[in-house]
N, C-alpha and C positions, 0 to 999 in steps of 0.2 A: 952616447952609443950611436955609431951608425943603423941608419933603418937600411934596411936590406929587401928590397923587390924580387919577387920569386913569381913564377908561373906554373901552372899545373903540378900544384901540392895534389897528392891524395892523403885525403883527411880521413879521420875513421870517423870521427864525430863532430858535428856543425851547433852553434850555440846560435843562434838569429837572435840580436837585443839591438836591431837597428830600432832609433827612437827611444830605446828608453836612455830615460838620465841616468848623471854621473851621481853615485858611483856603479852603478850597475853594470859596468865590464868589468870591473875587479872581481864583484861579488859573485856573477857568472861565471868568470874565469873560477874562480876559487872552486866554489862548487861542482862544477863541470871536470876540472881535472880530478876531484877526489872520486869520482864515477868510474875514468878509462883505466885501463891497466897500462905498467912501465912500458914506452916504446911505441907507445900510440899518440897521434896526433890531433889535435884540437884545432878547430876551425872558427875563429867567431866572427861573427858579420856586425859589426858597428860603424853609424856614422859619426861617432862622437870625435874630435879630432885630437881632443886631452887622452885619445887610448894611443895616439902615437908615442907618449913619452909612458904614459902610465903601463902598457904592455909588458915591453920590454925593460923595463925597470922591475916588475912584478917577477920576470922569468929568474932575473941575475938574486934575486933575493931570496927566490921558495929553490933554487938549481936545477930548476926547467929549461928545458934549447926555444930559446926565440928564434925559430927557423925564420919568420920573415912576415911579408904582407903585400899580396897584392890590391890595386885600385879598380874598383867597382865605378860606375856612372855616380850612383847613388849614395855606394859605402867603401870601408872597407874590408879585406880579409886576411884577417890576424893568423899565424898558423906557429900554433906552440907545440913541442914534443916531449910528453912526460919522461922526466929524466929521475926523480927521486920517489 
């Protein structure tokens, strides 16, 4: 899958799990979408660099939109859109 760079996402909701280990973007990720309602956007902030593949891999499997990901100094930011 192509990663896709985006700038000024507005997100509805922000997951900060910069520093913690893996697997803890999935488990965020997972958790955090059962939360927003269809058509809202998710924000996570991780500097882990296994969420580049694992992300968007996670989106094409549960039928969520991997909108994209911008690059932070420190992290990055994931930006998914609940689709199911």
């Amino acid at each position: 899958m192509q990663i896709k760079f985006v700038s000024n996402v507005k997100a509805d909701v922000t997951a900060d799990i910069v520093y913690m280990m893996c697997p803890m973007h999935l488990l965020k990720l997972d958790e955090m979408m059962k939360k927003i309602d269809k058509g809202q956007i998710l924000e996570i902030l991780t500097d882990y660099d296994g969420a580049l593949e694992d992300i968007p891999q996670w989106c094409e499997k549960t039928g969520n939109q991997f909108i994209g990901l911008d690059e932070d100094e420190d992290y990055y930011k994931f930006y998914v859109k609940k689709l199911t």
